[in-house]
mmCIF file as gemmi writes it, N, C-alpha and C atoms, coordinates in Angstrom:
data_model
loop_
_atom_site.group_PDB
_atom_site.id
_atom_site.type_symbol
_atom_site.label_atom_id
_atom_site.label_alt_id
_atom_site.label_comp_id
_atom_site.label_asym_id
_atom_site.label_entity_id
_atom_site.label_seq_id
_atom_site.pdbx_PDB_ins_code
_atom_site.Cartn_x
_atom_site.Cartn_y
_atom_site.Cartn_z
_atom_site.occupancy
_atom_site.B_iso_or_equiv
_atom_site.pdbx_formal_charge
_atom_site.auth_seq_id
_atom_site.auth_asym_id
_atom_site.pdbx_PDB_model_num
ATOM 1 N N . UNK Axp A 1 ? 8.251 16.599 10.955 1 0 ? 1 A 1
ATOM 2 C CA . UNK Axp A 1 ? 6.934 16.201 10.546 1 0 ? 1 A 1
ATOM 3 C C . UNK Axp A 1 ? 6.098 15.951 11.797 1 0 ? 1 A 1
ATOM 4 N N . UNK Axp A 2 ? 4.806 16.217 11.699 1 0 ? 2 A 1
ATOM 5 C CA . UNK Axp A 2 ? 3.74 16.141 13.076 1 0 ? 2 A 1
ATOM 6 C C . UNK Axp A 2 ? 2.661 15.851 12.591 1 0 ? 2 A 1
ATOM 7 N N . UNK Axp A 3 ? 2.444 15.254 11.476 1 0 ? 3 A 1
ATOM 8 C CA . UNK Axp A 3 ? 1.113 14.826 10.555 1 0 ? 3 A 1
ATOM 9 C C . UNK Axp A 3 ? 1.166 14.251 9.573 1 0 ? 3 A 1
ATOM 10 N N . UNK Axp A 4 ? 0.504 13.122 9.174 1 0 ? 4 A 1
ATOM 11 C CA . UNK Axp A 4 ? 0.62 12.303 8.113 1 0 ? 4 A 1
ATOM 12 C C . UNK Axp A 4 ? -1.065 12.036 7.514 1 0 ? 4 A 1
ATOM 13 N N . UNK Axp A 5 ? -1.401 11.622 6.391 1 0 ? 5 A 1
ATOM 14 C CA . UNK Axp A 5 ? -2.488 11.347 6.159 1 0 ? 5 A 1
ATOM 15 C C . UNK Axp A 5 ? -2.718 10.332 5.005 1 0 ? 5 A 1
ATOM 16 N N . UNK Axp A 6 ? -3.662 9.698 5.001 1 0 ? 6 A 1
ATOM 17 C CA . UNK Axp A 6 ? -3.585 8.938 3.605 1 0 ? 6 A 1
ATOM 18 C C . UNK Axp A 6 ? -4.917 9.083 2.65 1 0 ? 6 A 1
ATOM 19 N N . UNK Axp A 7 ? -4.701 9.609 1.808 1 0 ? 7 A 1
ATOM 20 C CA . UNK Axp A 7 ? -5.475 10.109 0.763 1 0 ? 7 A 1
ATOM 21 C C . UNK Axp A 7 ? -5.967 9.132 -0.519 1 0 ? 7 A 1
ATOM 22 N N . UNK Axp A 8 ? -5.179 8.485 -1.375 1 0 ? 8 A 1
ATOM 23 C CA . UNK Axp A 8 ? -5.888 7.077 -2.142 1 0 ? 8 A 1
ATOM 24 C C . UNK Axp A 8 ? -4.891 6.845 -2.538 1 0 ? 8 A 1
ATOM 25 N N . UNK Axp A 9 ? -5.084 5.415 -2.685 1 0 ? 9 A 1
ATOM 26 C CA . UNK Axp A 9 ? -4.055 4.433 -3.578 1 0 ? 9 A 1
ATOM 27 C C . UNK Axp A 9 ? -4.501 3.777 -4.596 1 0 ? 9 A 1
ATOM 28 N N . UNK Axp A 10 ? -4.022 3.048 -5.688 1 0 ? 10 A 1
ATOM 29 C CA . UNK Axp A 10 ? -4.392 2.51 -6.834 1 0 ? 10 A 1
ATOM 30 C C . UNK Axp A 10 ? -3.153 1.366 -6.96 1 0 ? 10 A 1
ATOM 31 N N . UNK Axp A 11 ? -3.465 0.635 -7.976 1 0 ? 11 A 1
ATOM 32 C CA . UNK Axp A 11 ? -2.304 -0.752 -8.538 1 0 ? 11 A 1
ATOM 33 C C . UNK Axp A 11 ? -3.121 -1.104 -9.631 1 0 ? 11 A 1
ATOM 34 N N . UNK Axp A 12 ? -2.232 -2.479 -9.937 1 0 ? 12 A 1
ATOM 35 C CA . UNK Axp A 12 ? -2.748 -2.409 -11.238 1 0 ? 12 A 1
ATOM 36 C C . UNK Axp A 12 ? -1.921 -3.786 -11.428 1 0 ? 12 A 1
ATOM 37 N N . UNK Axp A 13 ? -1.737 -5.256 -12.486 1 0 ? 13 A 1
ATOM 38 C CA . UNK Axp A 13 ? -1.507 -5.926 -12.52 1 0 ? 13 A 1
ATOM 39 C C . UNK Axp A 13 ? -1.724 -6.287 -13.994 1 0 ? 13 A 1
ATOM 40 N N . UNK Axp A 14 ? -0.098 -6.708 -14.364 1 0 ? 14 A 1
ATOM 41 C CA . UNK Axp A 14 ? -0.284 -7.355 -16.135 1 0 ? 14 A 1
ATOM 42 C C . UNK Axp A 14 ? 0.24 -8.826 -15.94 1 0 ? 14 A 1
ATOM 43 N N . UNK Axp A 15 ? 0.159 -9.509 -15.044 1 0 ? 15 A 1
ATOM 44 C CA . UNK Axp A 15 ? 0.792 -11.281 -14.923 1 0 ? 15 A 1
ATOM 45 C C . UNK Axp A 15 ? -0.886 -11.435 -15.239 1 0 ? 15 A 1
ATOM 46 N N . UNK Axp A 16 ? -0.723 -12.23 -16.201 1 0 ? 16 A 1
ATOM 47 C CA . UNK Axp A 16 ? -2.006 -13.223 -16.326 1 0 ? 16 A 1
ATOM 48 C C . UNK Axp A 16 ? -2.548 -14.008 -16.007 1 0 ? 16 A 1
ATOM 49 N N . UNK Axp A 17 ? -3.273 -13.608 -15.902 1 0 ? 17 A 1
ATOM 50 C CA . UNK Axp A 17 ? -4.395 -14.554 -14.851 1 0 ? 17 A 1
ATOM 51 C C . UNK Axp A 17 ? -4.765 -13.846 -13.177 1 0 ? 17 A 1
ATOM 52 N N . UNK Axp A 18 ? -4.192 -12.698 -12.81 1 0 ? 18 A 1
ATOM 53 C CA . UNK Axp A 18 ? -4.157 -12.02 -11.645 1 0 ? 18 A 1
ATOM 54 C C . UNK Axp A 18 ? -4.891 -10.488 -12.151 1 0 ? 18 A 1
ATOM 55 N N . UNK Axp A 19 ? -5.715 -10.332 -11.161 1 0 ? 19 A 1
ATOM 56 C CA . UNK Axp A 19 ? -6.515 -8.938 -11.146 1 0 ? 19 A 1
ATOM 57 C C . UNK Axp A 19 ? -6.428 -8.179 -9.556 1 0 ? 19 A 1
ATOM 58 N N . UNK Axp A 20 ? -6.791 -6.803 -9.803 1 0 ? 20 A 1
ATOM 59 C CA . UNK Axp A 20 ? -6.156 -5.75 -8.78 1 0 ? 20 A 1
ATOM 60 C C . UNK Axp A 20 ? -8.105 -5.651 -7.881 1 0 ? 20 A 1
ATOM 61 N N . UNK Axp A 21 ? -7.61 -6.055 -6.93 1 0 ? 21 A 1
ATOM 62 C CA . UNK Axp A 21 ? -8.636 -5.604 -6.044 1 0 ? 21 A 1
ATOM 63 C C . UNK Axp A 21 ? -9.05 -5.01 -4.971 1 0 ? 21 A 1
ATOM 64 N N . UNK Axp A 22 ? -8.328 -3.893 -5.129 1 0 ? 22 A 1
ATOM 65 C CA . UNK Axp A 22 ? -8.05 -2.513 -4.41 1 0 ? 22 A 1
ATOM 66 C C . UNK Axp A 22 ? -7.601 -2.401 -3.018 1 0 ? 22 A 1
ATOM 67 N N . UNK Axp A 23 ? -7.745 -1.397 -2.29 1 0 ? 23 A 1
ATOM 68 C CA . UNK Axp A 23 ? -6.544 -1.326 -1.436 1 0 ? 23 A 1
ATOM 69 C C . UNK Axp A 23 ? -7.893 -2.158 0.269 1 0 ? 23 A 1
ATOM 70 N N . UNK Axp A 24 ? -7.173 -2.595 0.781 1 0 ? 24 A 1
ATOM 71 C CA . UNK Axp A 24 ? -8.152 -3.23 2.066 1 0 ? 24 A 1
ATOM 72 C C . UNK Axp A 24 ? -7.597 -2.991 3.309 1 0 ? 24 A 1
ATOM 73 N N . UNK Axp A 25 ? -6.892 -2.14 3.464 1 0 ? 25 A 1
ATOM 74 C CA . UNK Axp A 25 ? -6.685 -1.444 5.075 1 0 ? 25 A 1
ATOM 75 C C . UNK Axp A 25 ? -5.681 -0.392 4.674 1 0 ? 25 A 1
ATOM 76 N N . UNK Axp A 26 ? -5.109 0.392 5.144 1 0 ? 26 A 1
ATOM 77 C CA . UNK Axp A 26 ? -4.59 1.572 5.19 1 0 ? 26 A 1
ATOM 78 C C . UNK Axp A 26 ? -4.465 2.64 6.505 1 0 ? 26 A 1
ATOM 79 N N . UNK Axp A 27 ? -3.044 3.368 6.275 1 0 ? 27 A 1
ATOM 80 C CA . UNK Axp A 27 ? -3.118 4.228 7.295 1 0 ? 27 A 1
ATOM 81 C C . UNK Axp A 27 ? -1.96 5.42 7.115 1 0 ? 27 A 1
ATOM 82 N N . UNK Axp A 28 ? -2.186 6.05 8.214 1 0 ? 28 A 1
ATOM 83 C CA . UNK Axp A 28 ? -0.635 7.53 8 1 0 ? 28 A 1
ATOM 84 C C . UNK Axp A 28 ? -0.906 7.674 9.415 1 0 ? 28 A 1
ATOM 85 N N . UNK Axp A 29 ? 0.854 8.441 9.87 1 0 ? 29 A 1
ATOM 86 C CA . UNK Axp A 29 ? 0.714 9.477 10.569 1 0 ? 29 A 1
ATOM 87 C C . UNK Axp A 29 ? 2.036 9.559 10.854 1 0 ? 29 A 1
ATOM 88 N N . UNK Axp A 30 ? 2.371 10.699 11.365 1 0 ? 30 A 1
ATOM 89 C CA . UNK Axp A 30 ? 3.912 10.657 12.101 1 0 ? 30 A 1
ATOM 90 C C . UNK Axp A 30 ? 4.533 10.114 12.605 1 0 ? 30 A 1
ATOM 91 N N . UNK Axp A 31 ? 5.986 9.583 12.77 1 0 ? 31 A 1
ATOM 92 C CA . UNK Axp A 31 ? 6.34 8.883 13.358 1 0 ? 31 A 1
ATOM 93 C C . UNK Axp A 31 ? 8.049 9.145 13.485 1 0 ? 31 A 1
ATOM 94 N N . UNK Axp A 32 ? 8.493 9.373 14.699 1 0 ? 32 A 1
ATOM 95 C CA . UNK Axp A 32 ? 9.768 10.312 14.685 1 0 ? 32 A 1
ATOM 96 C C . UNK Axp A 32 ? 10.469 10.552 13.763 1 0 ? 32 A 1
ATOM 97 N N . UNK Axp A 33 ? 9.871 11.792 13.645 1 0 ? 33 A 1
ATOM 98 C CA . UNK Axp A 33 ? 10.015 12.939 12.7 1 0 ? 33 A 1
ATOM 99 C C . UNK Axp A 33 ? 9.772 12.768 10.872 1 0 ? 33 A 1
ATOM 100 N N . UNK Axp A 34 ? 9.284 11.833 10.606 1 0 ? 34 A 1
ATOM 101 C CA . UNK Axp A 34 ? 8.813 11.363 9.222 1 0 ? 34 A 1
ATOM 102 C C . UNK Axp A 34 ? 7.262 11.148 9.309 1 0 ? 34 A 1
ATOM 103 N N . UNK Axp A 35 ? 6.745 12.121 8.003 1 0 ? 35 A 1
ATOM 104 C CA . UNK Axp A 35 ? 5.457 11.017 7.783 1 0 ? 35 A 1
ATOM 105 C C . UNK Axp A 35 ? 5.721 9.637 6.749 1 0 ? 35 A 1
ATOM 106 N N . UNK Axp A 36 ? 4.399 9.116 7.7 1 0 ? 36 A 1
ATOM 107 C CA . UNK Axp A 36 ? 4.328 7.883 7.002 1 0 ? 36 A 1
ATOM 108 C C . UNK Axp A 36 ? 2.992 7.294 6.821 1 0 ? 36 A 1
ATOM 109 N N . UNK Axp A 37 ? 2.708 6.909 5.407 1 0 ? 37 A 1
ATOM 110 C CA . UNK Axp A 37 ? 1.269 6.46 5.235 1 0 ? 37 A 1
ATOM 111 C C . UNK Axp A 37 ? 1.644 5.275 4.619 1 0 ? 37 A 1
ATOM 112 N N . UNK Axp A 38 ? 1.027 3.782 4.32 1 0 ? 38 A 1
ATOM 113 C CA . UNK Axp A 38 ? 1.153 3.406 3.903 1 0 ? 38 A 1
ATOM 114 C C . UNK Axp A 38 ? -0.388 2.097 3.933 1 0 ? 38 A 1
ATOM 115 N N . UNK Axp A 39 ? -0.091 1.346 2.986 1 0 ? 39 A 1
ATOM 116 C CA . UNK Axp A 39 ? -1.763 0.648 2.307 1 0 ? 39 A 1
ATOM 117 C C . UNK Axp A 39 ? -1.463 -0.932 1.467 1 0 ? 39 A 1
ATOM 118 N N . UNK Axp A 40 ? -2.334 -1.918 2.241 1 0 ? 40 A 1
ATOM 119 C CA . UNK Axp A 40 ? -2.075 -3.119 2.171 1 0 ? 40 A 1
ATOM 120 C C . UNK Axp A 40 ? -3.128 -3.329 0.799 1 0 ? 40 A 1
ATOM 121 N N . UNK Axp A 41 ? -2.532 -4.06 -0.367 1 0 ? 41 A 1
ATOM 122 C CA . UNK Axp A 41 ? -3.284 -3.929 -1.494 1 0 ? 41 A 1
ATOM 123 C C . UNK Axp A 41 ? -3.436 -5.626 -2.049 1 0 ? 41 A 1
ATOM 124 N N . UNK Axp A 42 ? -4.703 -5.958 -2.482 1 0 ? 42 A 1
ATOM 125 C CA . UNK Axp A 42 ? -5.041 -7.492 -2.82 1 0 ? 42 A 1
ATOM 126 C C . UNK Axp A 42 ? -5.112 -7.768 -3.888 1 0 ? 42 A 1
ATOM 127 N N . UNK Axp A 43 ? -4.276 -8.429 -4.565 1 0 ? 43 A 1
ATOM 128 C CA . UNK Axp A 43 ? -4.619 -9.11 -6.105 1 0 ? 43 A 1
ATOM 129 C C . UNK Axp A 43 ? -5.535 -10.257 -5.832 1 0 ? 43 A 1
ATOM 130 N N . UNK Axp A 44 ? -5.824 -11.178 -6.85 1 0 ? 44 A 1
ATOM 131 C CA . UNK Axp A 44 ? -7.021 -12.346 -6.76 1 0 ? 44 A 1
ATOM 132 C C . UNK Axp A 44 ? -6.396 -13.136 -8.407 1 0 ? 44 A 1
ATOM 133 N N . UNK Axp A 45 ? -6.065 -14.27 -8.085 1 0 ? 45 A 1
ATOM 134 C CA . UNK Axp A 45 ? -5.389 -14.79 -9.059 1 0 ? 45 A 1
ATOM 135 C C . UNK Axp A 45 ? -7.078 -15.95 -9.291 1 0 ? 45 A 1
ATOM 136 N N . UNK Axp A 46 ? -7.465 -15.96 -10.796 1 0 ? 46 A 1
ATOM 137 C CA . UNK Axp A 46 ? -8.393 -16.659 -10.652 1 0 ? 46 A 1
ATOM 138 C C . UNK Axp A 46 ? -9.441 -16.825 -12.831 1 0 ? 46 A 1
ATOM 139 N N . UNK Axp A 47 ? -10.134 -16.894 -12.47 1 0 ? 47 A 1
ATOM 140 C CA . UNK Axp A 47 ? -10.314 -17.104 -14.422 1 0 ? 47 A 1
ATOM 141 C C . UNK Axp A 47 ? -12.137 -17.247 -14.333 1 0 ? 47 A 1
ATOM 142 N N . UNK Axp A 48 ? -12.699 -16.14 -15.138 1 0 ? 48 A 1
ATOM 143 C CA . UNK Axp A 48 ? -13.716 -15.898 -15.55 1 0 ? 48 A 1
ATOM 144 C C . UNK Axp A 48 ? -14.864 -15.221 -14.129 1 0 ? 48 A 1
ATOM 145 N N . UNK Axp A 49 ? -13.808 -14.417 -13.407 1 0 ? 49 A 1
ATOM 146 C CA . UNK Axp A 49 ? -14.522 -14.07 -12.164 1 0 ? 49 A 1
ATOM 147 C C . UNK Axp A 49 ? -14.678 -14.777 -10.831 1 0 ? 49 A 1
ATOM 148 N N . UNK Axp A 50 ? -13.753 -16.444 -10.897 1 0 ? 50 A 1
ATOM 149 C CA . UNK Axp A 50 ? -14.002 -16.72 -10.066 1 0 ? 50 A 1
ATOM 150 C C . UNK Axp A 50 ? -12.65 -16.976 -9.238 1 0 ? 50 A 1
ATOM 151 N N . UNK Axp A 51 ? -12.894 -15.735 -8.253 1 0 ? 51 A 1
ATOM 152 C CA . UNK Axp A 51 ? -10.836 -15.95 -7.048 1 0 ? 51 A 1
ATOM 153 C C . UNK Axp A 51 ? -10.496 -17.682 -6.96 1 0 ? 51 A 1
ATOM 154 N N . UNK Axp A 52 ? -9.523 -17.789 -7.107 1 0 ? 52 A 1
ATOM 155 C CA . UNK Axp A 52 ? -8.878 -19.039 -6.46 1 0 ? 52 A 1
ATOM 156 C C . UNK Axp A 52 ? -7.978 -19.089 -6.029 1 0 ? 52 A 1
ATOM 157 N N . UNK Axp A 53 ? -6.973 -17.92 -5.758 1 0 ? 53 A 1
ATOM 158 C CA . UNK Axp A 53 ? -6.114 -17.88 -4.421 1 0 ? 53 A 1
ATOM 159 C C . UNK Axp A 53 ? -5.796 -15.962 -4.65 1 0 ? 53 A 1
ATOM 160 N N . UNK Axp A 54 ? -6.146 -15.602 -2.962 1 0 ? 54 A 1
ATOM 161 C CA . UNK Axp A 54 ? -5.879 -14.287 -2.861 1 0 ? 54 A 1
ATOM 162 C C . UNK Axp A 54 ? -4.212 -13.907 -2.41 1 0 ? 54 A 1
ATOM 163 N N . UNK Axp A 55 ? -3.542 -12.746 -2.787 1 0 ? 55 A 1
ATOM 164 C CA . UNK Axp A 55 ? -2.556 -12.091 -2.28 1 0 ? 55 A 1
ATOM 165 C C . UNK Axp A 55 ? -2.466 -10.788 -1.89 1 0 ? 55 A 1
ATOM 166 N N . UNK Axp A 56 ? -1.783 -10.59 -0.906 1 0 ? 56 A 1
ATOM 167 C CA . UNK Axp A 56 ? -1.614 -9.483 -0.331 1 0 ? 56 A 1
ATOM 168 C C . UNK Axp A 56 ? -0.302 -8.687 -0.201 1 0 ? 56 A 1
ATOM 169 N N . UNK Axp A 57 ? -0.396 -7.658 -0.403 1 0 ? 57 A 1
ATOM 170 C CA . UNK Axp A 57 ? 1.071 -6.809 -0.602 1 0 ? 57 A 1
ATOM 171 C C . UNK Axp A 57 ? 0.616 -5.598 -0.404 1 0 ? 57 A 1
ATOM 172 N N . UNK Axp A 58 ? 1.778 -5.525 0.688 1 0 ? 58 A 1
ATOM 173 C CA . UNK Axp A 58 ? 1.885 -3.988 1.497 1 0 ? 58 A 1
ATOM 174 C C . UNK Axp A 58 ? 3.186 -3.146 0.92 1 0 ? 58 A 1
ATOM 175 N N . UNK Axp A 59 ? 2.163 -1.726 0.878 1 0 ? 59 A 1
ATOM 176 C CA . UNK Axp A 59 ? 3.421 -0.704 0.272 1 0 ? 59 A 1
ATOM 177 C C . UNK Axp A 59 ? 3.641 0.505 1.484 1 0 ? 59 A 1
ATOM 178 N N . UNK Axp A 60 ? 4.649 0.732 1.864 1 0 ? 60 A 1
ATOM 179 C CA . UNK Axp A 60 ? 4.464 1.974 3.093 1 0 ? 60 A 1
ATOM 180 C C . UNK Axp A 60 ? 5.787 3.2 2.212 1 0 ? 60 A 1
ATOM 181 N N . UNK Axp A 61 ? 5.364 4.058 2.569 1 0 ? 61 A 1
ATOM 182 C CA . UNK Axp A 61 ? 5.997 5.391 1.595 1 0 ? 61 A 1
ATOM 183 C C . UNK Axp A 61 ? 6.622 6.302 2.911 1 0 ? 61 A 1
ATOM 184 N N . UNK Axp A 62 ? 7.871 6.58 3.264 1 0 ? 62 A 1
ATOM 185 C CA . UNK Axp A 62 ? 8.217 7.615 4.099 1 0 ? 62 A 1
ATOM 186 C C . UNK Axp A 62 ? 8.751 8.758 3.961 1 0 ? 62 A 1
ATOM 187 N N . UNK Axp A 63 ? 8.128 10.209 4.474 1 0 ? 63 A 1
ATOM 188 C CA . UNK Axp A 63 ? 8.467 11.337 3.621 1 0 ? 63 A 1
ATOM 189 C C . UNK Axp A 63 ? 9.074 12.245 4.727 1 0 ? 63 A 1
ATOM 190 N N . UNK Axp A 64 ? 10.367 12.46 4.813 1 0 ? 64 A 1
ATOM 191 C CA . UNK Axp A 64 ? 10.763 14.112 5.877 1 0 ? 64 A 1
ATOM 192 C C . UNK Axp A 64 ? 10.515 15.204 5.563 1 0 ? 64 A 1
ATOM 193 N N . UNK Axp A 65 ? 10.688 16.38 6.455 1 0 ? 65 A 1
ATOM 194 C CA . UNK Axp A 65 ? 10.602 17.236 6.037 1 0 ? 65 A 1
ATOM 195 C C . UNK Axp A 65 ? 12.035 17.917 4.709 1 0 ? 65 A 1
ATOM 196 N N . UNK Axp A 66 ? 12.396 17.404 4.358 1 0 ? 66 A 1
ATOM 197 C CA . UNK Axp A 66 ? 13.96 17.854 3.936 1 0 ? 66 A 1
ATOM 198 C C . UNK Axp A 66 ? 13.35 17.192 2.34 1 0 ? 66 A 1
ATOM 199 N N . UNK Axp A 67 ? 12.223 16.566 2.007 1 0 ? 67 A 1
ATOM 200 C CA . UNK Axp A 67 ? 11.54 16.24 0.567 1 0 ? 67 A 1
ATOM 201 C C . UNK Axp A 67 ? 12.263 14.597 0.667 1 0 ? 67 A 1
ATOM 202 N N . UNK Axp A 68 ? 12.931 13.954 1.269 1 0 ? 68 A 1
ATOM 203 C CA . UNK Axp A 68 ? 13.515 12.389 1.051 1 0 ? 68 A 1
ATOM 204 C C . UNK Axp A 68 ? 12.226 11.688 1.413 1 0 ? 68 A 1
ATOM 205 N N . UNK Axp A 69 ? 11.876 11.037 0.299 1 0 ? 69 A 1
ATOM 206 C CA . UNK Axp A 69 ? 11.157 9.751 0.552 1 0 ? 69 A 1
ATOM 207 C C . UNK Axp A 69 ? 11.584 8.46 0.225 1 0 ? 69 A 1
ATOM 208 N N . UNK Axp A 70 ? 11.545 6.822 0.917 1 0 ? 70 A 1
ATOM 209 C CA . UNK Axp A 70 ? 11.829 6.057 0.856 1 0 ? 70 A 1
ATOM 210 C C . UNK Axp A 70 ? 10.081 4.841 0.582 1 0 ? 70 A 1
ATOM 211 N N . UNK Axp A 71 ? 10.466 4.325 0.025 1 0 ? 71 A 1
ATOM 212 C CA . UNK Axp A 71 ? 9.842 3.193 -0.232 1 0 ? 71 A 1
ATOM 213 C C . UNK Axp A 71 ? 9.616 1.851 0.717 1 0 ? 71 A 1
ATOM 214 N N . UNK Axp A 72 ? 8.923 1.249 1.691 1 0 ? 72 A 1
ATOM 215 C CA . UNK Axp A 72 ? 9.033 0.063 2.021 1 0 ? 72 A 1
ATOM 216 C C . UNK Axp A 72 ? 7.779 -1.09 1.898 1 0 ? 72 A 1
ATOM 217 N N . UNK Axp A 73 ? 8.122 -2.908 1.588 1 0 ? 73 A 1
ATOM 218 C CA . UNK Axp A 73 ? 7.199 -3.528 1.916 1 0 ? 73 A 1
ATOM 219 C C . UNK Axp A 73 ? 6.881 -3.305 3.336 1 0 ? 73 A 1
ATOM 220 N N . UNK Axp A 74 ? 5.589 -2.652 4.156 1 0 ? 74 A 1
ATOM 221 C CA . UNK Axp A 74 ? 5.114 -2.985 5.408 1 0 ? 74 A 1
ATOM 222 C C . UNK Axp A 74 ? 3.641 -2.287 5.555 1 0 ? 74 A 1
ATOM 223 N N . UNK Axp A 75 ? 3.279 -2.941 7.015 1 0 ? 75 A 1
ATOM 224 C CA . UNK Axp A 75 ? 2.096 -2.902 6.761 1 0 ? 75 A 1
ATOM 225 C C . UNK Axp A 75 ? 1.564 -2.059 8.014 1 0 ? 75 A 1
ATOM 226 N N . UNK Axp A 76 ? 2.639 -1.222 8.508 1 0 ? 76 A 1
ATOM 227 C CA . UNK Axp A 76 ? 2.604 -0.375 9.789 1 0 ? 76 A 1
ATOM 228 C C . UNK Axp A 76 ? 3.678 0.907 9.138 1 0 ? 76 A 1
ATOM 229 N N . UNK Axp A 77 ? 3.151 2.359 10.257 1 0 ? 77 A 1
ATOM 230 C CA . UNK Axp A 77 ? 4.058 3.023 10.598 1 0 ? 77 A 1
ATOM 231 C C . UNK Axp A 77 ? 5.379 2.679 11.546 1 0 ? 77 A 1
ATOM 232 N N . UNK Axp A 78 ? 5.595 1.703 12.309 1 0 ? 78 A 1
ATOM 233 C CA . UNK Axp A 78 ? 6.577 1.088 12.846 1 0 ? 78 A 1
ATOM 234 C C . UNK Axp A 78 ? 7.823 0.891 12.129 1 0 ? 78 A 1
């Protein structure tokens, strides 16, 4: 692999009382010999529109050339 890119992400949240408020930094690119993109995403736990405590959760996705992809919490290609 010699290129990575990141194209869009989405989430989504059914615990009540928590809403999805889209992705707030992001990135890709190669990284010996795997791509890797991955995107830090914010819920907002809170009632009638108004946040009262934010969270953050990072998803990073790693893909070879050979089709294996792995899943990790992080918030870097590192």
């Amino acid at each position: 692999m010699t290129k990575a890119s990141f194209t869009r992400a989405d989430g989504e949240t059914k615990t009540p009382g928590w809403r999805y408020d889209g992705v707030k930094t992001k990135g890709g690119e190669a990284h010996k010999g795997q791509a890797r993109v991955w995107a830090k995403h914010r819920f907002i736990l809170g009632a009638g529109g108004i946040g009262i405590k934010t969270d953050d959760r990072c998803l990073r996705f790693n893909g070879t050339a050979n089709g294996k992809i792995k899943g990790e919490y992080k918030c870097d290609v590192w």
